[in-house]
DONUMI-336141 format. One record per residue (C-alpha): x, y, z. Coordinates in steps of 0.25 Angstrom, whole numbers, plus 5000, padded with zeros to 4 digits. Example, Ala and Ser with C-alpha at 12.3 -4.5 7.8 and 13.67 -1.06 7.14 Angstrom:
BEGIN
504949825031 505549965029 
This chain:
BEGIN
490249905158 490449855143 490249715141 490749635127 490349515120 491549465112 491249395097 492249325090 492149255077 490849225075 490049225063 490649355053 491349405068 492849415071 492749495083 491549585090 491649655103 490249675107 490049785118 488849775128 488549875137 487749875149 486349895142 486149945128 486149915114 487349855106 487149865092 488049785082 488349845069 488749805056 488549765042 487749635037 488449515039 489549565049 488949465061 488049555069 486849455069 488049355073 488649445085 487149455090 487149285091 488449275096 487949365108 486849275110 487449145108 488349185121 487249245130 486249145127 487049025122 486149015110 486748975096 488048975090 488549095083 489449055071 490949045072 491649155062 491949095049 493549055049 493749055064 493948945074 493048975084 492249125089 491849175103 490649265110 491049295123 490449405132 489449415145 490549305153 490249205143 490949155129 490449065119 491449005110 490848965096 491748875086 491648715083 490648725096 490148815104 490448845119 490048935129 490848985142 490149045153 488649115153 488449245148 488049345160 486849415152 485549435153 484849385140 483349335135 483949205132 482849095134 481849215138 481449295124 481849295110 481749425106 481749395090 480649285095 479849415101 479949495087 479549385079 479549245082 479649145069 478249145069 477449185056 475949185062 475949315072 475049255082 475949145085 477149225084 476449325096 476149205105 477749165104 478049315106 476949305119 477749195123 479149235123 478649375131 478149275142 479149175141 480149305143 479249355156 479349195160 477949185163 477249055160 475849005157 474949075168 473748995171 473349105182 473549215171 472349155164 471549095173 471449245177 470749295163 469849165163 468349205168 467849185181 467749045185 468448975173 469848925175 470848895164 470548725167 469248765162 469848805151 471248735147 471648615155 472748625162 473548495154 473248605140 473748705146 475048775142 476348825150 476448935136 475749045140 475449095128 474848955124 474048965137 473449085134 473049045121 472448915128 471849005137 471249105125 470848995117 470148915128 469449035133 469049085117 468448935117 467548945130 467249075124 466749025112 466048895120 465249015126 465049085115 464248985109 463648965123 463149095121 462649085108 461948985109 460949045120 460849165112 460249065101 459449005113 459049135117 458549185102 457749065100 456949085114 456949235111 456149205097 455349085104 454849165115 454549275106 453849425111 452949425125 451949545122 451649635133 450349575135 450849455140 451949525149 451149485162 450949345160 452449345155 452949375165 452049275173 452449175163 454049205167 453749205183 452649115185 452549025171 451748905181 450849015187 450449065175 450548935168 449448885177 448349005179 448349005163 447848855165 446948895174 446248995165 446248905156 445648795164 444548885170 444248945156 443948785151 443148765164 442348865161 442148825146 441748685151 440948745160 440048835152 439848725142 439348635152 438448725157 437948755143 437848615140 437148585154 436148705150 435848645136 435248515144 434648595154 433848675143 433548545137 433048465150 432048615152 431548575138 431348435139 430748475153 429648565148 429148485137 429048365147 428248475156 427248515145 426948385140 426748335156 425848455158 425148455146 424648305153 423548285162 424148275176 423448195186 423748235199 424148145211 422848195221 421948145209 422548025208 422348025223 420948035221 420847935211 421547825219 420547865232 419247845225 419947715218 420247675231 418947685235 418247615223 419247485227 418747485240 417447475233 417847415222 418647285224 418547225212 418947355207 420247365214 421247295204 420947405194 421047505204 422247465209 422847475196 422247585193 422747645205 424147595203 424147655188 423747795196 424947775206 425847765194 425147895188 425347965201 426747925202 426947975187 426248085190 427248125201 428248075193 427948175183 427548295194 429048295197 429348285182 428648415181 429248485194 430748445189 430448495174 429848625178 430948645188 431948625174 430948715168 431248825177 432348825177 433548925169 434448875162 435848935163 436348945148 437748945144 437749025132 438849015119 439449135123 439749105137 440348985132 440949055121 441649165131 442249045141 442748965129 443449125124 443949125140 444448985138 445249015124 445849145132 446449065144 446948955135 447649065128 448149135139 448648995144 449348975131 449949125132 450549075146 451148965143 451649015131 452249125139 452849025150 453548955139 454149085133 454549125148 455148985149 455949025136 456149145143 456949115152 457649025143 457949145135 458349225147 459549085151 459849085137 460249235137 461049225150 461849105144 462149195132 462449305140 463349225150 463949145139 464249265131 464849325145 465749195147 466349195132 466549345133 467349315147 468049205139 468449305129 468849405137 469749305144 470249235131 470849385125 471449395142 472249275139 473049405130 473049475144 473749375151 474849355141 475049515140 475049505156 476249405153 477049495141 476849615148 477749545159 478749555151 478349675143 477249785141 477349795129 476549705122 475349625126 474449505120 473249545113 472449435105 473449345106 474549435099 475649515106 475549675104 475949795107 475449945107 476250025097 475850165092 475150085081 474250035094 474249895096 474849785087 475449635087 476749635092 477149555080 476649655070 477749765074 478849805066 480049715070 480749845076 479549865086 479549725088 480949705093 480849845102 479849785110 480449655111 481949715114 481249795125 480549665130 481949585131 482749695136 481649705148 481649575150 483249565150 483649665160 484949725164 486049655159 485349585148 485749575133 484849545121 485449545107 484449575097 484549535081 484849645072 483549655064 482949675076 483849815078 483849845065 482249835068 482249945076 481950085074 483050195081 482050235093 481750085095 483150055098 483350165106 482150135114 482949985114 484150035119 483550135131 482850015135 484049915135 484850005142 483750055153 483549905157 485149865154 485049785143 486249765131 485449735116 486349675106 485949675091 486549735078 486349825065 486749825053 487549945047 488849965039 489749905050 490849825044 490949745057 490149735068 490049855078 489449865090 488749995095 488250015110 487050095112 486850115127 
């Protein structure tokens, strides 16, 4: 069955039967200037009730009428009744699909990602990119729910830029324990394999270690200060046997009386007091003088028996070298005390070395997952396109496509390839019984296998195309193509 839309007396038109079959292209020929472009807005003033075609020049009043409805344009405009036709009205602009009005590519894509969504009626998906957030971070984290948007498109690129953020926030994290883990690297410097052993003690057992190299050390001095005490105590002993022999000589060298001569002495004076009374004062001193001798004399017996028990004995020398050999052991443990606690500190740094790494490396980790999930926020709106078609995606932020050429920006197509894929898209999306009108440049775009491939399609899914091209026609003259 054949429908019409009537056109009368609008713009350069008198009259214009336009034929519509059940799916197909209709083509409206014609030269410039005969009212093509108008015929094309008449038809979607009526199916849409958009606009207000121009009444023809001269007459009082013109019509559109077709698909049940009628609009009537003259002093005002009225409609009468709804078209019965399916249409992208309120759904897509196609010409806003080719090229928005948008000089800067990058914004233009984001209005072309928009109106694919905006087609599939799809809305901001929090779910879609809480899903491509790392383990354990939630959009909250990120984007509070007051900032966020209901576009999604502006979502994802809140998304992107809140994840590009944290990234570079870790980033720096990382960096910054890397410089920390150089300067520790250069501080702590080469361990020669010499020292490997008390290394590794100095790693396991820092304390341990720490306190046997004291010990050494302690035992060392000990022994230090006890070799020169006993040096020193041998100096006096050797001086007390010197001082002892010359007291010695000069005792013995003297006349020694002994204690059973004075005995003697003291009996016979004994007797001569008994005879000799008047003597006995002298005699009593005397004898008192020979008491104090004995007592001297005894006095200086045990002088002797001490001093030649001195002289016997052998003194134990403590020589320079001895001395010399404890104070080498001594310098050695304080080394080897240094060594460990030098070797303590550069395991302590160590293992500040070893946290500092695993920061870097689990910063580094987390930015690279920040990445990662920044360029899937692309994903997730390709995941929302291909809804509504396969045919492009979302790649750094820019719609593309594969073409023979390989992949390029959607944007950067010829306009002929441009308006194929987006005539596909909106006869898809349309379905049986739907109508698109489509400008004339945008025909005139295409190439002869394009609008083939166009009209197979349009009739496959049962969808009527409208649009128009110029050639020597006088008056407009439609062409069916089924």
């Amino acid at each position: 069955m054949t429908r019409e839309i009537f056109i009368e007396n609008v713009g350069p038109i008198e009259r214009l039967s336009i034929p519509l079959p059940e799916a197909g292209v209709v083509i409206l020929h014609g030269r410039n200037g005969v009212g093509k472009s108008h015929a094309l807005a008449a038809v979607d003033s009526l199916i849409s009730g958009r606009g207000k075609p121009p009444c023809r020049d001269g007459a009082a009043k013109g019509a559109v009428h077709g698909f049940g409805a009628k609009l009537t344009i003259g002093r005002s405009t009225r409609r009468v009744g709804e078209a019965e036709v399916l249409t992208l009205e309120g759904r897509l602009d196609i010409s806003q699909l080719v090229q928005p009005p948008i000089k800067d590519e990058e914004a233009a894509d984001r209005t072309r990602i928009k109106a694919l969504i905006q087609l599939s009626g799809q809305s901001a998906d929090v779910t879609a990119f809480e899903f491509i957030l790392p383990e354990c971070m939630t959009l909250g984290e990120i984007i509070s729910l007051s900032d966020r948007s209901d576009d999604p498109v502006v979502l994802a690129g809140q998304v992107k830029r809140a994840l590009e953020a944290e990234a570079r926030r870790w980033e720096k994290v990382a960096d910054e324990a890397k410089s920390e883990a150089t300067v520790l690297a250069r501080e702590i410097g080469e361990v020669t394999s010499s020292d490997d052993a008390i290394w590794l003690r100095a790693v396991k057992q820092p304390d341990v270690l720490r306190a046997e190299a004291e010990r050494d050390v302690a035992e060392a001095l000990a022994k230090v200060r006890e070799l020169e005490a006993r040096q020193e105590m041998a100096a006096k002993q050797a001086q007390q046997i010197a001082e002892a022999k010359k007291a010695l000589a000069e005792l013995e060298g003297g006349e020694l009386v002994t204690r059973d001569k004075i005995d003697g002495e003291i009996t016979e004076l004994d007797e001569k007091i008994r005879k000799l009374e008047q003597a006995l004062a002298a005699a009593r001193e005397r004898r008192s003088q020979l008491v104090r001798r004995r007592e001297e004399a005894a006095r200086l017996q045990q002088q002797i028996t001490e001093l030649r028990k001195i002289v016997s004995q052998d003194v134990a020398i403590v020589g320079d070298r001895e001395i010399e050999a404890a104070k080498s052991k001594l310098e050695s443990a304080r080394r080897n005390f240094d060594l460990v606690v030098e070797l303590i500190r550069k395991a302590s740094l160590n293992q500040r070395l070893d946290a500092a790494k695993k920061r870097a490396a689990d910063a580094a980790s987390k930015a690279d997952l920040l990445r990662d999930a920044a360029h899937a926020t692309d994903d997730v709106l390709s995941a929302m396109v291909a809804k509504v078609t396969k045919r492009l995606r979302v790649e750094g932020g820019r719609l593309v496509c594969d073409t023979d050429r390989g992949v390029e920006p959607f944007g950067e197509l010829s306009p002929g390839e441009r308006w194929r894929i987006a005539l596909e898209i909106a006869v898809e999306q349309l379905g049986r019984g739907g109508i698109v009108t489509v400008p004339q440049e945008a025909w005139e775009a295409l190439d002869p296998i394009n609008r083939t491939e166009v009209a197979s399609i349009a009739k496959e899914v049962g969808v009527v195309i409208l649009t128009a091209e110029a050639d020597e026609h006088a008056e407009i003259a439609a062409e069916v193509i089924p």
